[in-house]
MITITI-654302 format. One record per residue (C-alpha): chain; x, y, z. Coordinates in Angstrom, 1 decimal. Layout:
BEGIN
   mol        X        Y        Z
     A        X        Y        Z
...
//
This chain:
BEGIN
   mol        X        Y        Z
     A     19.3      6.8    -45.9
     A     22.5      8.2    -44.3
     A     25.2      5.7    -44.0
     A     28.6      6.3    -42.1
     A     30.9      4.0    -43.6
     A     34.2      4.0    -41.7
     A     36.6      2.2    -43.8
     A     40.1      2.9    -44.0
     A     41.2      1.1    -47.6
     A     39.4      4.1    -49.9
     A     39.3      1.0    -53.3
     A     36.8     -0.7    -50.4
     A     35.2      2.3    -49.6
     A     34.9      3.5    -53.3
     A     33.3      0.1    -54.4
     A     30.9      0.2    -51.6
     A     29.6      3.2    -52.1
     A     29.3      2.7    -55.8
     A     27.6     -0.8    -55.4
     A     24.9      0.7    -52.6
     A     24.1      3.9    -55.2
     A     23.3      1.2    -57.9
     A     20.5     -0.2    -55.9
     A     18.6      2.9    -53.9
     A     20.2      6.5    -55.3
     A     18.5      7.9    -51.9
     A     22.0      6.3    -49.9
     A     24.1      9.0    -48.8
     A     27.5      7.8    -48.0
     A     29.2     10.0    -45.7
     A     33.0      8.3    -45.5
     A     35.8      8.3    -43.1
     A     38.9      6.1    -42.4
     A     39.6      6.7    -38.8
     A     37.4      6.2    -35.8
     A     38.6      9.5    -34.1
     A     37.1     10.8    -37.4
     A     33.8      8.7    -37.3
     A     33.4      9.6    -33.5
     A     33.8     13.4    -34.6
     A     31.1     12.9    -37.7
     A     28.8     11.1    -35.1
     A     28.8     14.0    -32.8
     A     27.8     16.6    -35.4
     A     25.3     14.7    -37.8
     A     22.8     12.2    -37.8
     A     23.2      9.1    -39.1
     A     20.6      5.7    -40.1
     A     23.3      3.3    -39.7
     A     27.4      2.7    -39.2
     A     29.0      0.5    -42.2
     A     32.2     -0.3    -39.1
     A     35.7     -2.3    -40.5
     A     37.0     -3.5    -37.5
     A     40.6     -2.9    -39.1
     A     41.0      0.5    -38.5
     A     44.7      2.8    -38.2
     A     43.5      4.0    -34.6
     A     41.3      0.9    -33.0
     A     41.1     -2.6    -33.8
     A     38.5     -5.4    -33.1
     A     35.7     -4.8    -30.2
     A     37.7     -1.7    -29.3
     A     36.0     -0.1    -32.6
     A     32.4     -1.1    -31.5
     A     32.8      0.3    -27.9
     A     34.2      3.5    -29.3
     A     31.2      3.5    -31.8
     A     28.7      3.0    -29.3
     A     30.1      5.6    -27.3
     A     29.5      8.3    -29.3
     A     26.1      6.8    -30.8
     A     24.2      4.4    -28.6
     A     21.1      4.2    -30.7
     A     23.0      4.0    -34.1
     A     22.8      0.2    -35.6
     A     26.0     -1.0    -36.6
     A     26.6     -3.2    -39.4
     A     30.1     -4.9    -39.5
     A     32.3     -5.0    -42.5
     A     35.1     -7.1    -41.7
     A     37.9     -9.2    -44.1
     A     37.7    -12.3    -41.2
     A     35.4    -15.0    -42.0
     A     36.2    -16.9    -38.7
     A     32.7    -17.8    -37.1
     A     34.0    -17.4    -33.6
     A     35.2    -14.1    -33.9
     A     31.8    -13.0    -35.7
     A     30.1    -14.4    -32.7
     A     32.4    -12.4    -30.1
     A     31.4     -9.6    -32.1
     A     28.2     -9.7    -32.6
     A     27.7    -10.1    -28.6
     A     29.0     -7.0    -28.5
     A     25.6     -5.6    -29.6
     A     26.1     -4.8    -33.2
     A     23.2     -5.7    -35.3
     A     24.8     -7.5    -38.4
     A     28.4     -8.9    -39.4
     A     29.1     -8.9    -43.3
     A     32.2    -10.4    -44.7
     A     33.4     -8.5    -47.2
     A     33.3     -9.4    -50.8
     A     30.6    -12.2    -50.1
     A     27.6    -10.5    -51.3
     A     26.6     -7.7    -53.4
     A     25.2     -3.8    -53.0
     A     21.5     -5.3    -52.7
     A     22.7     -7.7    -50.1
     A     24.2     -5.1    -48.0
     A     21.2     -2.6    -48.1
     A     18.9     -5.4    -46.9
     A     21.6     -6.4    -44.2
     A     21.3     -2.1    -43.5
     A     17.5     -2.2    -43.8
     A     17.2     -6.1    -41.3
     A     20.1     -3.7    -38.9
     A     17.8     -0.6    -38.3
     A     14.8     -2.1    -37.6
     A     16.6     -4.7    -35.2
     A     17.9     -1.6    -33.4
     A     14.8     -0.1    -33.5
     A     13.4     -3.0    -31.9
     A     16.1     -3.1    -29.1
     A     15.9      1.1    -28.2
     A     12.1      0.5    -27.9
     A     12.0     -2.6    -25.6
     A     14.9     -1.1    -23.7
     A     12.9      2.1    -23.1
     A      9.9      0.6    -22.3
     A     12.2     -2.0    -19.6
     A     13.4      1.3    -18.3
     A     11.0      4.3    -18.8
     A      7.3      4.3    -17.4
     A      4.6      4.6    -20.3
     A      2.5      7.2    -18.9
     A      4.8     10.0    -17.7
     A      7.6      9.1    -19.3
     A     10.3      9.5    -16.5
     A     12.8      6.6    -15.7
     A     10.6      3.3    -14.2
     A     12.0      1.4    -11.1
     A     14.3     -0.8    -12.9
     A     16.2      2.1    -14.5
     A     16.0      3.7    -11.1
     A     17.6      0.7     -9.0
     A     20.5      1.0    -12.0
     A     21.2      4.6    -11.7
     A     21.0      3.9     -7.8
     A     23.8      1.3     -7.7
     A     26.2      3.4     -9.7
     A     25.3      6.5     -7.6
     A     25.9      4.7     -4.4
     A     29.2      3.9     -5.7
     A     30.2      7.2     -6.7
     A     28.8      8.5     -3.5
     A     31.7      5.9     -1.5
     A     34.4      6.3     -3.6
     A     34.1     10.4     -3.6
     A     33.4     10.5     -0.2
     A     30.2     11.9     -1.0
     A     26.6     12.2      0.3
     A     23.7     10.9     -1.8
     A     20.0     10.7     -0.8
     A     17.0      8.9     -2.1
     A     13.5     10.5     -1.5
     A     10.2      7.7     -1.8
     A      6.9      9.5     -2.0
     A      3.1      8.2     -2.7
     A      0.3     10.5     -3.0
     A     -1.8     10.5     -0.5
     A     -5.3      9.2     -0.6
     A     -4.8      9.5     -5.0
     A     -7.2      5.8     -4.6
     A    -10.0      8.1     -3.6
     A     -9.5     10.0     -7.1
     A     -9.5      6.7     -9.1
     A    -12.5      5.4     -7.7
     A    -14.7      9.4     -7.8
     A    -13.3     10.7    -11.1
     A    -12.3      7.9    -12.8
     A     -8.6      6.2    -14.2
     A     -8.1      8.5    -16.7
     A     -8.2     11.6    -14.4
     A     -6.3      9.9    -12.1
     A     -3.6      8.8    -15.5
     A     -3.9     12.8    -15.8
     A     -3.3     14.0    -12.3
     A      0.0     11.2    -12.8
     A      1.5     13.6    -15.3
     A      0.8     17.0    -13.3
     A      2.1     15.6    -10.6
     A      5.8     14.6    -12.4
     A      5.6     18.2    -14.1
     A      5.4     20.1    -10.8
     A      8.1     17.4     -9.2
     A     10.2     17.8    -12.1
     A     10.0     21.2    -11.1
     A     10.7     21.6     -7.8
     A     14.3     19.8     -7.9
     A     17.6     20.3     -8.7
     A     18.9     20.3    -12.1
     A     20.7     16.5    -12.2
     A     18.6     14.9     -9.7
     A     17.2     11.8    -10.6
     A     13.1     11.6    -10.8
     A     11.6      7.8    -11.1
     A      7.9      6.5    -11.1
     A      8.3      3.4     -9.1
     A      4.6      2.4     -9.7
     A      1.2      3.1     -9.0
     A      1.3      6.9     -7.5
     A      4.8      6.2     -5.9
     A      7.9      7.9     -7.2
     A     11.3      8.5     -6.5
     A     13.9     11.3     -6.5
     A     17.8     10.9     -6.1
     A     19.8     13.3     -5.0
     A     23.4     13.1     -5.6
     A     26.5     15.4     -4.3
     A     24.9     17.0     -1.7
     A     26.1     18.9      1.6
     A     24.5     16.7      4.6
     A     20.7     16.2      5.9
     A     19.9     20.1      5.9
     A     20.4     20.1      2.0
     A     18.0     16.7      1.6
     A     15.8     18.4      3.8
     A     15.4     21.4      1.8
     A     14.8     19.6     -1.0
     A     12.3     17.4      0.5
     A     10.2     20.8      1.8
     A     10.1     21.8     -1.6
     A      8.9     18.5     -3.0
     A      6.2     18.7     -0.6
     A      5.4     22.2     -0.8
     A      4.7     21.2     -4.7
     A      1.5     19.6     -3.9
     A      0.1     23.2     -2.0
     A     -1.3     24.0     -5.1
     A     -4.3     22.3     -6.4
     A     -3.8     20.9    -10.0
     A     -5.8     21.1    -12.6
     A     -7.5     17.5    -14.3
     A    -10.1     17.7    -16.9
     A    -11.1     20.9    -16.0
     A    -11.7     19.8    -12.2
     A     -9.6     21.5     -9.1
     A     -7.6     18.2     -7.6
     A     -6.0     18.3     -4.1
     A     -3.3     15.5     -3.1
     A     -0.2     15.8     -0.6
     A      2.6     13.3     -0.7
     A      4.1     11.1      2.3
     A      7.8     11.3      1.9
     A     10.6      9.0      3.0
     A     14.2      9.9      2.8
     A     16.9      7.7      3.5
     A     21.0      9.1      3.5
     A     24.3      7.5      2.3
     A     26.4      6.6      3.6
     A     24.9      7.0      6.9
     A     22.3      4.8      6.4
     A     23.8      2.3      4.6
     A     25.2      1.7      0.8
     A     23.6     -1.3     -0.5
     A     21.3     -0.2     -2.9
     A     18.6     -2.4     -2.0
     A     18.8     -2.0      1.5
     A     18.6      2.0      0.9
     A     15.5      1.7     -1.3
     A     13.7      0.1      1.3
     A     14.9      2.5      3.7
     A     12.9      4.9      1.9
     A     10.3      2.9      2.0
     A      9.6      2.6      5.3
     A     10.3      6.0      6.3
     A      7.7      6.7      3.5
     A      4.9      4.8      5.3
     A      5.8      5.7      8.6
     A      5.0      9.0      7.4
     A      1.8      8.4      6.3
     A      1.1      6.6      9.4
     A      1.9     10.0     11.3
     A     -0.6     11.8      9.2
     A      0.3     11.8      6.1
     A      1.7     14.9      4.2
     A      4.7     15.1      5.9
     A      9.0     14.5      5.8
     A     10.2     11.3      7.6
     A     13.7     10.2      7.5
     A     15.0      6.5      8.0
     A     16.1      5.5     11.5
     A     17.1      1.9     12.1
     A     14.4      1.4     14.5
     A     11.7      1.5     11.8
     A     13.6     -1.7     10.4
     A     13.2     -3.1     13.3
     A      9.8     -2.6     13.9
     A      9.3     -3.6     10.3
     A     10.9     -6.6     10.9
     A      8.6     -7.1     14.0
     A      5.6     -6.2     12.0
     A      6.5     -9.5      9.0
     A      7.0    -11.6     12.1
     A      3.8    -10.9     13.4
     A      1.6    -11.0     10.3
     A      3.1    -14.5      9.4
     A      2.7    -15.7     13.0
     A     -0.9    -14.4     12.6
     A     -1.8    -16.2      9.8
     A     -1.0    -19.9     11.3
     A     -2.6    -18.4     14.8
     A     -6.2    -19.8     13.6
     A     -4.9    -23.0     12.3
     A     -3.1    -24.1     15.6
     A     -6.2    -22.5     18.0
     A     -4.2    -19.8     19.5
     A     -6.7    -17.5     20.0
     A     -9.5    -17.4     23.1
     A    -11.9    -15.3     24.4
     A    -12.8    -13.7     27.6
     A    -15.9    -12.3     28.9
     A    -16.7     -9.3     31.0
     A    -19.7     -8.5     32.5
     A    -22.2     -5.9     31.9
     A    -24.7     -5.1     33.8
     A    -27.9     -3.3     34.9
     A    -27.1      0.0     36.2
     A    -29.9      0.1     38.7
     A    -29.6     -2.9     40.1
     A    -26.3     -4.4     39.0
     A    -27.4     -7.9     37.6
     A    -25.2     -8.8     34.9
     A    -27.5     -8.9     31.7
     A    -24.7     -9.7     29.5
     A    -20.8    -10.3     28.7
     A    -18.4     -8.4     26.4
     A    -16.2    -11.0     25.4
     A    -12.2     -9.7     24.3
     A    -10.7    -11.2     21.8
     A     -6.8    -12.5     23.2
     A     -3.8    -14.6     21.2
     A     -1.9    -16.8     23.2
     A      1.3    -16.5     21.3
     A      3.8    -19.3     21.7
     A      6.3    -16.6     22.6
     A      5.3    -13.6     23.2
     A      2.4    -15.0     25.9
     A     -1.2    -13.6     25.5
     A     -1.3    -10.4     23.9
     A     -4.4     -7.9     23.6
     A     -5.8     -6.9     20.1
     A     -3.9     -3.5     20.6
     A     -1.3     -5.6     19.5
     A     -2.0     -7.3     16.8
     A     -5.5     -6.3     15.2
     A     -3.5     -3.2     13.1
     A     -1.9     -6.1     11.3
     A     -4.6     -8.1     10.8
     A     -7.0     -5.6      9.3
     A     -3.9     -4.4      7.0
     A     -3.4     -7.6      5.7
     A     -6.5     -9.2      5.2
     A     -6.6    -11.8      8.3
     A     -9.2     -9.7     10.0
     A    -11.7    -11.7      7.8
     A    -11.1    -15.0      9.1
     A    -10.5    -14.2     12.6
     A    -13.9    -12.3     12.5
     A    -15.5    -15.3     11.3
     A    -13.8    -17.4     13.9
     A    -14.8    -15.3     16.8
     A    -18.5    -15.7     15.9
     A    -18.3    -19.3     15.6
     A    -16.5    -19.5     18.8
     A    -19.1    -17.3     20.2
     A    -21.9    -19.7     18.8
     A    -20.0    -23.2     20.4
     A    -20.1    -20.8     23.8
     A    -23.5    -20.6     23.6
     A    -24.0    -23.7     23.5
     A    -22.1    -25.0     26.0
     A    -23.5    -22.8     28.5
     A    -26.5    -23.9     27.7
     A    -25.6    -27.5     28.4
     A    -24.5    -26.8     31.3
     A    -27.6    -25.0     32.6
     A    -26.8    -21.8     33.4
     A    -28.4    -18.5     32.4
     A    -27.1    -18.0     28.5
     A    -26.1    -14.0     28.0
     A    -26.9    -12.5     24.8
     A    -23.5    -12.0     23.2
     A    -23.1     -9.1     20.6
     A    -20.2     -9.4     18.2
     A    -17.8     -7.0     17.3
     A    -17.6     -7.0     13.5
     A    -14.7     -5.2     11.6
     A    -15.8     -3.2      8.3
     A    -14.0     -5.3      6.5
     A    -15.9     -8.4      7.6
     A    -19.0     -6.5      7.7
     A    -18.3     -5.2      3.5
     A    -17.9     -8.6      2.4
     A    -20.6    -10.3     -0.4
     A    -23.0    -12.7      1.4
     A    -21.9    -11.5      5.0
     A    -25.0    -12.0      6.6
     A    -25.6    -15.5      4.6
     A    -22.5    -16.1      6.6
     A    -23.8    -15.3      9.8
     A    -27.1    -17.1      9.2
     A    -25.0    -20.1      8.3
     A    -23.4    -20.3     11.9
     A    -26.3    -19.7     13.5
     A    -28.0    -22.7     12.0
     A    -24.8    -24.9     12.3
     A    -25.0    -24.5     16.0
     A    -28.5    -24.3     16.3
     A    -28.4    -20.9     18.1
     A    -31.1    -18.5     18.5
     A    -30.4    -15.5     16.3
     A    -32.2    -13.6     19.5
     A    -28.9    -14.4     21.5
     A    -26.7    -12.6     19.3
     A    -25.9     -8.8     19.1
     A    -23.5     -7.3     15.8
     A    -21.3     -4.3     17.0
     A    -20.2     -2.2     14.0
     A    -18.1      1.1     13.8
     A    -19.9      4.1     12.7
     A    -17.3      3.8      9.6
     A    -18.3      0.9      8.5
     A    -21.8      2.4      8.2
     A    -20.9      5.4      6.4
     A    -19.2      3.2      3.6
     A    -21.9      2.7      0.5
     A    -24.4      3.7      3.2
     A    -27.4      1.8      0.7
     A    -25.8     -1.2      0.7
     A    -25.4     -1.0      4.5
     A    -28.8     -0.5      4.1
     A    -29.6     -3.5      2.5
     A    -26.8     -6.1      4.7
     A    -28.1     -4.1      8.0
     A    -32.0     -5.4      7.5
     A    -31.1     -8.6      6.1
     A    -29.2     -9.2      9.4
     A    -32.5     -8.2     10.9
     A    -34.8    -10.1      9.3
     A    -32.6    -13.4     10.4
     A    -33.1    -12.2     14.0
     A    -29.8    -10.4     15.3
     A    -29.6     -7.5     17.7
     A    -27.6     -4.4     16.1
     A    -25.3     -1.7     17.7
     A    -22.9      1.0     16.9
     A    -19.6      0.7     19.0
     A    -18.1      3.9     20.4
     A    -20.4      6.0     19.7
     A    -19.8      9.8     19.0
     A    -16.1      8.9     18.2
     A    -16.4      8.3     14.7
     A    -19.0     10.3     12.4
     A    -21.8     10.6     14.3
     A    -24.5     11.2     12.1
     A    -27.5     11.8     13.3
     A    -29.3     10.6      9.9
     A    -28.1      6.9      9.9
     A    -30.0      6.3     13.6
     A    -33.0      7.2     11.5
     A    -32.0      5.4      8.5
     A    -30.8      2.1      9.7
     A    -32.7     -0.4     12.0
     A    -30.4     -0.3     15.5
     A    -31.0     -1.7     18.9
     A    -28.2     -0.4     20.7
     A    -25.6      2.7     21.2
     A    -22.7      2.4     22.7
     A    -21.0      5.1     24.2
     A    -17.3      5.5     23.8
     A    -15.2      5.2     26.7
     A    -13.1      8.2     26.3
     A    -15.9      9.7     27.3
     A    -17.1      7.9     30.2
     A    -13.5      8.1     31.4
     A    -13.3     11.9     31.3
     A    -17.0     12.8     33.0
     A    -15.4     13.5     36.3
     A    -12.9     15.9     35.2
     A    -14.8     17.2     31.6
     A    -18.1     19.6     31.5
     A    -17.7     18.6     27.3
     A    -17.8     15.1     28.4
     A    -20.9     14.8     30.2
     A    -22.3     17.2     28.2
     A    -21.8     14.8     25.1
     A    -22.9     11.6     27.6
     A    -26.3     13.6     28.3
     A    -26.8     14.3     24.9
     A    -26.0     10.5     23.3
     A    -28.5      9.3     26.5
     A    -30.8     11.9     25.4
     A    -30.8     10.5     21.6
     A    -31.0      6.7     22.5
     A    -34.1      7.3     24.8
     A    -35.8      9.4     22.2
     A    -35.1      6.9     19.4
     A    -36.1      4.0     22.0
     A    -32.5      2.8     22.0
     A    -30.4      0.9     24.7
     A    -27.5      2.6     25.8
     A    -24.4      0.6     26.9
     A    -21.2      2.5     28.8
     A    -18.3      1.1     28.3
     A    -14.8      1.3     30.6
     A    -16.5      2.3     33.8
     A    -14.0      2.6     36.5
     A    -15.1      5.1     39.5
     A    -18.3      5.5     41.8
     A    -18.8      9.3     40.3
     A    -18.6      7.8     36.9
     A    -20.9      5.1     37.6
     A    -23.2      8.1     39.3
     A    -23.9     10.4     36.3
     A    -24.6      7.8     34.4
     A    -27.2      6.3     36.2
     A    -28.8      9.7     37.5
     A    -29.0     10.4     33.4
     A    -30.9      6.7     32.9
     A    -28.1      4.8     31.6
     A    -29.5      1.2     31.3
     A    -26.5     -0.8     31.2
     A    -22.6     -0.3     31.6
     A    -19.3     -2.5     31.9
     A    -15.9     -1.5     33.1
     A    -12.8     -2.4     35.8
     A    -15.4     -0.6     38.4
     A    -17.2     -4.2     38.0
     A    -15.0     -6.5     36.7
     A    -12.2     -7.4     34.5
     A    -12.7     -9.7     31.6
     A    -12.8    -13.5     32.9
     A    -12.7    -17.0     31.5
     A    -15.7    -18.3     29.9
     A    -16.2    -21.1     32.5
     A    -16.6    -18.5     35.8
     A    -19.3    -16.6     33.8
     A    -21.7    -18.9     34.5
     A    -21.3    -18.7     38.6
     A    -21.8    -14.7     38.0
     A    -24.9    -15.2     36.1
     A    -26.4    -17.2     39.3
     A    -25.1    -15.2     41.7
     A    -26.3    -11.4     40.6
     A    -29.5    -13.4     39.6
     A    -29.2    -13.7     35.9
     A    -32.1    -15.4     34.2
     A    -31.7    -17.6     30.3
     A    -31.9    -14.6     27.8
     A    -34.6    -16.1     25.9
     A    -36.9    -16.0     28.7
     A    -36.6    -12.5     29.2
     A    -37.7     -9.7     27.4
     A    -35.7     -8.8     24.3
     A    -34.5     -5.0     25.0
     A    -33.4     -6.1     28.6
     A    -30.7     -8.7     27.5
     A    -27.2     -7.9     26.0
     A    -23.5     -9.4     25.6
     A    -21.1     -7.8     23.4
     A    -18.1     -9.6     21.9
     A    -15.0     -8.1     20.7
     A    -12.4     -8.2     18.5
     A    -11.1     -4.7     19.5
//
């Protein structure tokens, strides 16, 4: 054990050292009698522990603690002091030394363990403080540390006259390596990816894990925007390589977000969320790219918080409606069915379309109960058109893949039906060709358990998601419904009624109806009919209605009650897009 005794009365320093060699002859006592002298010892060797008098020729009191701490911030220090006040051994020990001895009061064996209790109390306090301030796994500086170092650097950056910048990235798509190789190669690809970013700054920059697969680089000193720039570029251009985990090839890109002081602001807090949004507004742009902060994005973030709490009280206080537009027989132009559209009658912003809100719904989970409201309200529809004796559309229900991947989804649906006592035959499920290609045999498995209850099934716009041919063969469908960017471009696009022919041609083989959707001209409405398109809906017929007005429409084109009619010539869809 190496002790630094600093003790300027050499009798003291003599019987010390004499009465800790009569209990453990390994104690090597190196002495000196000035702190100037014990800051110089503590810079060239290494040391278990400080023996400190606080009486000293050059420092007195706390000021020798500071100026031991200084110079050795993970060296225990063990006061040897000739005051026995109890106050001032409090003041001092809240200084952060680890033990306060009078002197005199207790022998050689009482000091070492004093020595011994010190060191592993400061052993103790460097490990919690590193874990509180350095991540585990890559062993960089953690947020905490990072939020520190940020509100010092902000301050330097002001009182210089300085720039300073902070960079927030996440990996992009890294879940997808998590859930395919597992959470050690994804712990792995974690430590590649600080080696290579630890690589690509500047000497003195700052590099922090803020959690998950997010990090954090700050940049301080620098010339203006060009200079954060180039360092972002080559923070990016890091991940061109492929790194190597467990013997696999692994591609990632980062979405980076860089915010600027002091032109963005100097409260730390405000800057780190600065970052933050310019991060995901970069991965909303694509994703492996460079976005800097502008206060709009605050703004809109601020829009976006308003919205998502607004939306979760929407179903509580009945906010939302549906309206219904017709679709009809091409040939004749009967309406066969209604598309109903989802709408939110906002208490201030008036009704607003799911364009504008359905983004935050499906990001923060309220998809799920608004999806389950719309086909209850679909199933009290039903019902009340029947009571009123008109001819009842089927209605087909748009269903997000969120609602559609949750356990017991079609117990769900089988639940409302029976609640209202509607006929499963009425109904219609729209799904995205997404949601299909997700564990494709457990859409398997939900898909004919919806069929055996007695629901219709479709794919929504058709041939702009996957389009794979093998799931028409693999899952039972009744219905394909062909997107409307392609109906919409037919009188200008060879492509697009190439594509229209060919989805026509497929449903007819496969003996499935085909619905178009956003018909709006006489040459669009044409082509599809001279190419055997059953049914279509669109402005070209009419714009989406109140429930109550559908019924007069049903009469008037000579709609008949679906269940009388033969099952592959009825159809409504509902929507909650």
């Amino acid at each position: 054990m190496k002790i630094l005794l600093v003790e300027d009365d050499s009798d003291d320093a003599d019987f010390l050292r004499l009465s800790l060699s009569q209990h453990d002859r390994e104690v090597s006592v190196t002495h000196t009698g000035l702190i100037s002298d014990a800051v110089t010892a503590l810079d060239t060797d290494r040391f278990d522990v400080v023996l400190l008098d606080l009486n000293l020729p050059d420092g007195r009191g706390a000021e020798c603690v500071q100026k031991i701490q200084e110079a050795a911030p993970i060296v225990p220090i063990v006061v040897l002091s000739g005051h026995g006040d109890e106050d001032y051994a409090v003041e001092i020990l809240n200084r952060g030394v680890q033990d306060y001895l009078v002197k005199w009061e207790g022998d050689g064996r009482t000091i070492l363990r004093a020595i011994r209790y010190a060191i592993e109390r400061k052993r103790a306090e460097v490990k919690l403080n590193y874990l509180a301030r350095y991540d585990s796994l890559t062993n960089i500086p953690n947020r905490q540390y990072l939020r520190d170092q940020l509100g010092q650097a902000t301050t330097r950056a002001v009182r210089r006259g300085r720039t300073m910048a902070l960079l927030v990235l996440d990996l992009d798509r890294f879940k997808m390596v998590n859930e395919t190789l597992g959470h050690e190669a994804g712990d792995a690809l974690l430590r590649e990816v600080v080696q290579r970013l630890a690589s690509s700054i500047r000497d003195g920059d700052e590099l922090a894990r803020l959690g998950g697969d997010e990090f954090a680089v700050l940049l301080e000193d620098v010339e203006g925007p060009l200079e954060v720039e180039a360092v972002a570029r080559s923070v990016a251009g890091s991940f061109q390589e492929a790194f190597s985990v467990g013997g696999r090839q692994v591609s990632v890109t980062a979405s980076i977000g860089v915010t600027v002081c002091p032109a963005d602001g100097t409260d730390p807090v405000a800057l780190l969320n600065n970052a933050d949004i310019a991060m995901y507004r970069a991965k909303e742009q694509g994703r492996n790219t460079v976005k800097f902060f502008a206060p709009s994005m605050h703004e809109e973030i601020l829009s976006y918080h308003r919205l998502e709490t607004d939306l979760k009280e929407a179903i509580a206080r009945e906010q939302f409606e549906l309206l219904y537009q017709p679709q009809l027989r091409l040939a004749d132009h009967r309406i066969d069915a209604v598309e109903a559209l989802l709408r939110w009658r906002h208490p201030e912003r008036g009704r607003l379309s799911p364009s504008e809100f359905l983004s935050v719904a499906e990001e923060t989970g309220q998809i799920i109960p608004l999806g389950f409201w719309v086909i209850e309200e679909v199933c009290r529809q039903l019902k009340r058109w029947e009571s009123a004796g008109v001819p009842v559309p089927r209605v087909a229900i748009n269903v997000a893949a969120a609602q559609f991947r949750q356990p017991g989804f079609h117990d769900a649906v089988r639940g409302a039906l029976e609640s209202h006592s509607v006929d499963p035959g009425l109904i219609e499920l729209e799904l995205t060709e997404h949601s299909l290609m997700v564990d494709t045999a457990g859409t398997r498995d939900c898909l004919r358990a919806l069929k055996n209850i007695g629901v219709r099934l479709a794919i929504d716009d058709f041939g702009a998601g996957y389009s794979c041919l093998s799931y028409l063969r693999q899952f039972p469908l009744d219905v394909l419904k062909i997107d409307r960017s392609f109906v919409s471009d037919l009188e200008t696009s060879i492509d697009a009624q190439v594509i229209c022919s060919a989805i026509l041609s497929i449903a007819h083989a496969l003996s499935l109806d085909a619905v178009a959707e956003g018909i709006e001209s006489e040459q669009q409405l044409a082509f599809l009919t001279r190419n055997d398109c059953l049914y279509g809906q669109g402005f070209f017929f009419s714009q989406p209605i109140e429930a109550d007005k559908i019924g007069a429409l049903m009469v008037q084109s000579g709609g008949q009650v679906t269940r009388r009619r033969r099952v592959t010539s009825r159809r409504a869809a509902v929507k909650t897009g």
